[in-house]
C-alpha positions as CSV (number, residue, x, y, z in Angstrom):
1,X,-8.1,11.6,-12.2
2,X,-6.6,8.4,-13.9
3,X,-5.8,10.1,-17.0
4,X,-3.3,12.1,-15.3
5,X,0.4,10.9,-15.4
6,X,4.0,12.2,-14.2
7,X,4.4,15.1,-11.7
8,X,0.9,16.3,-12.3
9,X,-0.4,12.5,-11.1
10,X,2.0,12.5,-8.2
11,X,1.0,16.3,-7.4
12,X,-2.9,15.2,-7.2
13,X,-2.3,11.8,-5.4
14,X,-0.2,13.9,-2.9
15,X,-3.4,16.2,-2.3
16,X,-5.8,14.1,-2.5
17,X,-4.3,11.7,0.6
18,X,-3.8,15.4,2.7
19,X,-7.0,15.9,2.0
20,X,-8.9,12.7,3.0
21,X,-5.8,12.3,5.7
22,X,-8.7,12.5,9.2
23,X,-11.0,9.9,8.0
24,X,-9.0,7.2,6.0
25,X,-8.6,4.7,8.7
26,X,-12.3,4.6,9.1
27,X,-13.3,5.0,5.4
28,X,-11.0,1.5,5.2
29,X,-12.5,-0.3,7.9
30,X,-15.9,0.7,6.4
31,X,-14.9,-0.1,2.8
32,X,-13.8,-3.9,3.8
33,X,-15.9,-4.5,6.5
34,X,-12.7,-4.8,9.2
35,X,-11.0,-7.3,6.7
36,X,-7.8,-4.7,6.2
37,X,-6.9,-5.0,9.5
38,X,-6.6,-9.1,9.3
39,X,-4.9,-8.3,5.4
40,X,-2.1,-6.2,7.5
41,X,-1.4,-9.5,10.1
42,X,-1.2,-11.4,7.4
43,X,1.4,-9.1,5.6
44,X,3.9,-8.8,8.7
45,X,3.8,-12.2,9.0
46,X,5.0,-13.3,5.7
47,X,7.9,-10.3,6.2
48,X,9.2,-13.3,8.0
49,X,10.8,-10.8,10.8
50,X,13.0,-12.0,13.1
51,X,14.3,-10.4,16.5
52,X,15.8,-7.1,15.8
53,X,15.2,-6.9,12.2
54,X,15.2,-3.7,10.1
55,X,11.2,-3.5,8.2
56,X,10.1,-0.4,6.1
57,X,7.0,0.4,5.9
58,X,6.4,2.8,2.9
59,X,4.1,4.5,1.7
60,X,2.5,4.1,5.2
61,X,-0.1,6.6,5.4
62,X,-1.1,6.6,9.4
63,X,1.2,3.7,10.1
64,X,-1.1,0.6,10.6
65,X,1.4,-1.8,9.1
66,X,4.3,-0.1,11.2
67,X,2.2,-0.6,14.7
68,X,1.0,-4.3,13.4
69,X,4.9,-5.0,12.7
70,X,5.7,-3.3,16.1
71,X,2.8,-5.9,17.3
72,X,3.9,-9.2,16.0
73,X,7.7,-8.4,16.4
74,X,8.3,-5.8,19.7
75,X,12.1,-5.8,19.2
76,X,11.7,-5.1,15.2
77,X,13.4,-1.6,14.5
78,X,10.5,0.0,12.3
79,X,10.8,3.1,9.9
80,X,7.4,4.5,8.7
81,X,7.7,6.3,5.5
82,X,5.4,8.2,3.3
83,X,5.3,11.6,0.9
84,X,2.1,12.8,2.6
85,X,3.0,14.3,5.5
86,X,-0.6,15.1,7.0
87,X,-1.5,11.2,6.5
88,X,2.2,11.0,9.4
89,X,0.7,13.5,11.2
90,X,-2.5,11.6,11.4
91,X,-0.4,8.6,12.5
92,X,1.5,10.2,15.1
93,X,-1.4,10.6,17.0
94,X,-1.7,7.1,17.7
95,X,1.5,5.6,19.5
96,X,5.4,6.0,18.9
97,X,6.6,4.9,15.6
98,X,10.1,6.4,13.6
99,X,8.8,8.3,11.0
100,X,10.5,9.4,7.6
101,X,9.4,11.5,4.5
102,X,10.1,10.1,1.5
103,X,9.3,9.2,-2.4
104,X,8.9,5.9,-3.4
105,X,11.0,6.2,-6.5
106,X,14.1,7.8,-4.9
107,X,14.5,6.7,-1.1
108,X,16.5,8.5,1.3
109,X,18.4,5.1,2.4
110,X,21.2,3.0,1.7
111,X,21.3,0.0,-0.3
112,X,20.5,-3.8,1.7
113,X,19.4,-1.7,4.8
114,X,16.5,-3.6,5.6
115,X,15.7,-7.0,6.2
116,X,12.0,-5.9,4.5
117,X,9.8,-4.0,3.0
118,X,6.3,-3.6,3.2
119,X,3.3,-1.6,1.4
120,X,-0.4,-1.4,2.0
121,X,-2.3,0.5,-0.7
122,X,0.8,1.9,-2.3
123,X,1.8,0.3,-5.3
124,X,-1.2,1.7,-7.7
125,X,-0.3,5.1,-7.4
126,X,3.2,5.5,-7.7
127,X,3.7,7.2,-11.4
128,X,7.0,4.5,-12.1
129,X,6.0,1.4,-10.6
130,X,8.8,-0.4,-12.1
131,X,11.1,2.1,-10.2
132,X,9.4,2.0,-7.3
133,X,10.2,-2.2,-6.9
134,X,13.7,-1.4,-8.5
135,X,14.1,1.0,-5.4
136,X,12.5,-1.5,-3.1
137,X,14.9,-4.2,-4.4
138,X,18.2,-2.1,-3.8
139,X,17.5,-1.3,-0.1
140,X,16.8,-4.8,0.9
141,X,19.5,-6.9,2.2
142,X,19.7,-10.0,0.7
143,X,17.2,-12.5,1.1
144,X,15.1,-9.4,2.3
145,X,11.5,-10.1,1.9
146,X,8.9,-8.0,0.2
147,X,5.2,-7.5,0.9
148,X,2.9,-5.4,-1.5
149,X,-0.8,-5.2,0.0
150,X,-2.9,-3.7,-2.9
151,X,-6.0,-3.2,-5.4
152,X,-5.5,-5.3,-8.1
153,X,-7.8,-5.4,-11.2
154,X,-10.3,-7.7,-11.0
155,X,-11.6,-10.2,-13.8
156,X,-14.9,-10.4,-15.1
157,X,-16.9,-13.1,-13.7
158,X,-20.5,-13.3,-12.2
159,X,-20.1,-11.3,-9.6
160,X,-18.3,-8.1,-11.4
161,X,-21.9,-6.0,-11.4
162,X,-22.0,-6.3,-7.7
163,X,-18.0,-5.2,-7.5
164,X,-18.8,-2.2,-9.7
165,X,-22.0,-1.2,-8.0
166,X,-19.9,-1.2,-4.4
167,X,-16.7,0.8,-6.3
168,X,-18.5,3.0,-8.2
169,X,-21.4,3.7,-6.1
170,X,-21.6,3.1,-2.4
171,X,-17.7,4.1,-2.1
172,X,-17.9,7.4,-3.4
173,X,-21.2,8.4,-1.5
174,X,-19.7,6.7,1.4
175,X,-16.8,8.9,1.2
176,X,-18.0,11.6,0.1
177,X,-20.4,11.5,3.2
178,X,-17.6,10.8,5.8
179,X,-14.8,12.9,4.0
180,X,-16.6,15.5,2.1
181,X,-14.4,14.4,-0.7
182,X,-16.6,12.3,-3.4
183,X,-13.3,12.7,-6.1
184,X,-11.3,10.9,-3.7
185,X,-13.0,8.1,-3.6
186,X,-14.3,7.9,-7.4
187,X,-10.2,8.1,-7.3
188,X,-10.1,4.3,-5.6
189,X,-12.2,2.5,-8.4
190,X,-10.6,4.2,-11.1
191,X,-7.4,3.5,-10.0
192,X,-8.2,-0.4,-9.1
193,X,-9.5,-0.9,-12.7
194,X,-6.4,1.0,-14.4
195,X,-3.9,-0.9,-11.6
196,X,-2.4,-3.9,-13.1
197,X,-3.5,-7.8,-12.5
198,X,-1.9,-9.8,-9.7
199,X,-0.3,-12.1,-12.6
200,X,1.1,-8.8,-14.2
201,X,2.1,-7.2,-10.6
202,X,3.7,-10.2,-10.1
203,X,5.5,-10.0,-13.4
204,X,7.5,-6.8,-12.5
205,X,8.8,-7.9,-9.3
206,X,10.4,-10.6,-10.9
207,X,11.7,-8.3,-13.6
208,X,12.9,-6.2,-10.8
209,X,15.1,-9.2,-9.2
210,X,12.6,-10.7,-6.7
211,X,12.7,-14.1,-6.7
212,X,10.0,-16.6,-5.4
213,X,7.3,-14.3,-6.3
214,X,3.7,-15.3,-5.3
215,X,0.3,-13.7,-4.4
216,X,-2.8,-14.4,-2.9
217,X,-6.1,-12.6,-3.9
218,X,-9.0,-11.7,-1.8
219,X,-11.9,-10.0,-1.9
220,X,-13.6,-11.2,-4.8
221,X,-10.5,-10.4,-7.0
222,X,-10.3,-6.8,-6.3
223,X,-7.1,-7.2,-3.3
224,X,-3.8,-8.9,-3.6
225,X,-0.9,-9.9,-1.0
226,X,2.1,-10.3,-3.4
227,X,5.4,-11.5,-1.7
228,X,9.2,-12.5,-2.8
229,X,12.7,-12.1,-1.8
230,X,15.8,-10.7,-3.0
């Protein structure tokens, strides 16, 4: 599925996430152990929201980051936005949130709207990543604070045939078990190992404007909170 690019990518990405839309909260909690819902605390709270601020959540799937923002900051005004509308209609299920439909690469919103913007598992499948953080970067006010929660690809080290045996094997069985969709979750290893490093993710948000760019990785390597502001 890797080897796709353009519309056709975007087009299969789309489907796939529709597909897998009913059991990707769990199949995340399963695939690190409960540790994504401590990553998305940690995201909001380097947003660095104060009262009444203006966060966008994109690419939010069933809105965990939105609620989690909505959590650590009650009064934040909080748009959920995503091209998949069956993952927002998963979401909607599970509290009040103000949803949007929208494409990463051209967003339906004004430029310095928000005070941030953050992304949990986004990043590796846009088909323009570049213009995805230019996009990011013009709808920010300034000294608007980005958050990218992601994959990143991992380097080799000691560990690396244990990380492939849990991406390449017990993922997809697990997924294909819960889902009844094995490609979608061959998809998630593939995708990791073609994604970019956290040095090289970092890289292009500085290229796109961000300044005082930095990351943490977790996971052995294989997840990254990057951060900066405009």
């Amino acid at each position: 599925m890797t080897h796709l690019s353009g519309q056709e990518r975007a087009r299969y990405v789309q489907s796939m996430f529709t597909r897998i839309a009913h059991r990707y909260d769990l199949m995340n909690r399963l695939m690190t152990g409960g540790q994504d819902l401590r990553w998305r605390k940690t995201v909001i709270q380097l947003a660095g929201l104060k009262p009444n601020a203006s966060l966008l959540d994109l690419g939010t799937g069933t809105g965990d980051l939105a609620r989690e923002a909505l959590i650590q900051n009650p009064q934040a005004r909080v748009t959920a936005a995503d091209f998949t509308l069956e993952m927002m209609r998963v979401g909607q299920n599970n509290g009040s949130l103000s949803w949007c439909a929208a494409d990463a690469l051209n967003l339906p919103f004004k430029d310095s709207t928000f005070d941030a913007v953050v992304s949990g598992f986004l990043m590796r499948n846009v088909i323009d990543l570049q213009r995805a953080l230019d996009e990011q970067h013009r709808l920010l006010k300034p000294g608007g604070r980005i958050v990218i929660l992601d994959t990143t690809r991992p380097k080799k080290n000691l560990l690396s045939p244990f990380i492939w045996i849990h991406m390449h094997v017990i993922i997809p069985i697990l997924g294909g078990l819960l889902s009844g969709f094995k490609d979608a979750y061959n998809y998630l290893p593939d995708s990791t190992e073609g994604f970019l490093t956290a040095e090289e993710l970092a890289s292009h948000m500085s290229t796109a404007g961000f300044k005082n760019v930095n990351f943490k990785q977790l996971m052995f390597g294989t997840i990254a909170i990057h951060h900066g502001e405009k």
